[in-house]
ZADO-1210 file (C-alpha; in nm, 4 decimals, padded with zeros to 6 digits):
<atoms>
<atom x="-00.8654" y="-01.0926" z="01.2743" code="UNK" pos="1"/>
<atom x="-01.2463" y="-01.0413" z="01.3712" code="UNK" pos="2"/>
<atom x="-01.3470" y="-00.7314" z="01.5132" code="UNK" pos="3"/>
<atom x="-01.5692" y="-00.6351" z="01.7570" code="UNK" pos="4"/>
<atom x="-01.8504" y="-00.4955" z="01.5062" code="UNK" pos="5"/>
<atom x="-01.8338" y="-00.8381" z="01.2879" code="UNK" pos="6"/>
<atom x="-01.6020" y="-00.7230" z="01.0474" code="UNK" pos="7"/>
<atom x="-01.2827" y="-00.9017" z="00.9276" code="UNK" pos="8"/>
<atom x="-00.9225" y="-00.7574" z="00.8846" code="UNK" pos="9"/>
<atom x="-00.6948" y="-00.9529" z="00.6261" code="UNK" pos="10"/>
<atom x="-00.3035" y="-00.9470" z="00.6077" code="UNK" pos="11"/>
<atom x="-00.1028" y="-01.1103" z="00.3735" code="UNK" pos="12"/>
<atom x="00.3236" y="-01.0469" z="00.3849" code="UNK" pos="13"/>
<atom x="00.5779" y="-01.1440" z="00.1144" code="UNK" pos="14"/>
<atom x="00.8806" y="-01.3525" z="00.2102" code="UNK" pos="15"/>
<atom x="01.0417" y="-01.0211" z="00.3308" code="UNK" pos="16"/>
<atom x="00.7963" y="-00.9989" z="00.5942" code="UNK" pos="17"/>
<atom x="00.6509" y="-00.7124" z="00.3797" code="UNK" pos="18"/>
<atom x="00.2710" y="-00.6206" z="00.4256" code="UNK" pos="19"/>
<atom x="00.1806" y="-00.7011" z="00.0631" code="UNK" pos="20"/>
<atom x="-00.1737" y="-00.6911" z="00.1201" code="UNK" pos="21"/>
<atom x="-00.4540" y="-00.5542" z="00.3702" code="UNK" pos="22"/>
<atom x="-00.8231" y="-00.5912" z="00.3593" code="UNK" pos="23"/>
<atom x="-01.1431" y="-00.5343" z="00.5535" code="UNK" pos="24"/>
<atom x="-01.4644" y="-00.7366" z="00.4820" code="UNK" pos="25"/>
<atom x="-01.8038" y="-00.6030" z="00.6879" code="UNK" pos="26"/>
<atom x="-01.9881" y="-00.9087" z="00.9083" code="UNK" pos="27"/>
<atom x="-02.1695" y="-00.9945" z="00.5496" code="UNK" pos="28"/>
<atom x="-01.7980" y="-01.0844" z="00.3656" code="UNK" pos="29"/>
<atom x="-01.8425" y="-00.7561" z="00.1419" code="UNK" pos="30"/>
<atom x="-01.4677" y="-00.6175" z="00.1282" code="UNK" pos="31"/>
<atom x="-01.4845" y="-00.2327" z="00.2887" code="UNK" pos="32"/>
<atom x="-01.1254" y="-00.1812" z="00.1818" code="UNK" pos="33"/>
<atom x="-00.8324" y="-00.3179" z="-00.0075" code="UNK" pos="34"/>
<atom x="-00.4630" y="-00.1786" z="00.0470" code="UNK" pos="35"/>
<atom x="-00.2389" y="-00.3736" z="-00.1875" code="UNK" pos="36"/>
<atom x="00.1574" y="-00.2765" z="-00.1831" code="UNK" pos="37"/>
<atom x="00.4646" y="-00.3495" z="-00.4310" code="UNK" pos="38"/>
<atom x="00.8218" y="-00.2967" z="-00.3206" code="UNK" pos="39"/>
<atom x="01.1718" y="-00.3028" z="-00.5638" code="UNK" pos="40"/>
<atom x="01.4362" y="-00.5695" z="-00.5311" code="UNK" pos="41"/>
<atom x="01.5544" y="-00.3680" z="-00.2402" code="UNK" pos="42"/>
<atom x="01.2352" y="-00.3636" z="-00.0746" code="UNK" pos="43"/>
<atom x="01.1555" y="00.0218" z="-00.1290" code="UNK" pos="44"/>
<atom x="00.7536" y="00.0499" z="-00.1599" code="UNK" pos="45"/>
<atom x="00.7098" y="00.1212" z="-00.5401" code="UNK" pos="46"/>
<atom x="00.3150" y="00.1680" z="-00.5446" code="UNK" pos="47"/>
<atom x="00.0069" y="00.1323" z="-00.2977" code="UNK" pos="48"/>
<atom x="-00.3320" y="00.1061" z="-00.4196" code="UNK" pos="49"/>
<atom x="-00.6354" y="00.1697" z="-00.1716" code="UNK" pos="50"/>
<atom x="-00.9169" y="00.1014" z="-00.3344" code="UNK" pos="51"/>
<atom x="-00.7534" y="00.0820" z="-00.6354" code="UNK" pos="52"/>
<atom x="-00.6549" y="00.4522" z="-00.6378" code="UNK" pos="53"/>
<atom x="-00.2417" y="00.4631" z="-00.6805" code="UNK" pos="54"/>
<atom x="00.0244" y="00.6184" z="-00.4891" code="UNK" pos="55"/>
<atom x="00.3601" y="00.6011" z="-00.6245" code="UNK" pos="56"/>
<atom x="00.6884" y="00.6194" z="-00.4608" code="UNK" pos="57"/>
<atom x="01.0420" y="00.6347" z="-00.6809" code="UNK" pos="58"/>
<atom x="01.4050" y="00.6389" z="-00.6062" code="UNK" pos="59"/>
<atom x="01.7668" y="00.7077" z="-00.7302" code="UNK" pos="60"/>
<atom x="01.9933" y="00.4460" z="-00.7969" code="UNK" pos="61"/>
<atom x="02.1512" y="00.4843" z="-00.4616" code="UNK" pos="62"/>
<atom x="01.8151" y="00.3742" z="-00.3361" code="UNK" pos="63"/>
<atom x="01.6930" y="00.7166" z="-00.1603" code="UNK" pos="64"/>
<atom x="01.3556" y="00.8766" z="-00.2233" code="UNK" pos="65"/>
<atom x="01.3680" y="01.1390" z="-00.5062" code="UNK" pos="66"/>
<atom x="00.9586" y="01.1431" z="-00.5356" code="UNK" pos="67"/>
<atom x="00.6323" y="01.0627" z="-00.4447" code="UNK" pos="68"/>
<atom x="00.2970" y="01.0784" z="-00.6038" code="UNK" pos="69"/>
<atom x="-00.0194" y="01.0719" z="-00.4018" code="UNK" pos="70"/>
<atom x="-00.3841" y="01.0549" z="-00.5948" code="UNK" pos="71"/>
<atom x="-00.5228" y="01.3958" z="-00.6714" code="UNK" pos="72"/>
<atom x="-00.1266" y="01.5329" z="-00.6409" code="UNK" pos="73"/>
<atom x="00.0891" y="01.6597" z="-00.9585" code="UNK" pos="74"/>
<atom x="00.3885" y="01.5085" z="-00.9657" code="UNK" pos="75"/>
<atom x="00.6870" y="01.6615" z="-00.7454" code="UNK" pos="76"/>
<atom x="01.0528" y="01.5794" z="-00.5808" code="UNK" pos="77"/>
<atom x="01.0603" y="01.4659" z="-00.2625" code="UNK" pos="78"/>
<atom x="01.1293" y="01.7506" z="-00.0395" code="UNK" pos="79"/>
<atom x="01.0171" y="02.0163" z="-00.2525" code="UNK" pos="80"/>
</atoms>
């Protein structure tokens, strides 16, 4: 998709229809940002890297969120 300043947005979607990967280039083709995402057999996001700086998502084996990690965050439950 080309935007109005030159720039270019990228999508790219797994066979689940899930955004796997998102990217910006500026008018020159130099990438502004990168969002890459993995999900679990079930399709729960696992990790998302923005720049390549990680945010991590886990879950119990009934497939609910027990925690998330964001950069620059200590580790926690979800909900606390």
């Amino acid at each position: 998709m080309m935007l109005g300043n030159g720039s270019k947005r990228l999508y790219d979607y797994d066979m689940r229809s899930q955004l796997t990967t998102q990217g910006e280039l500026n008018a020159s083709n130099v990438p502004i940002v990168t969002q890459i995402d993995s999900y679990d057999a079930v399709g729960n996001r696992m990790t998302r890297s923005v720049n390549g700086t990680v945010a991590t998502w886990s879950y119990d084996d009934l497939y609910r969120l027990t925690g998330q990690v964001k950069p620059g965050q200590a580790r926690g439950k979800a909900g606390k």
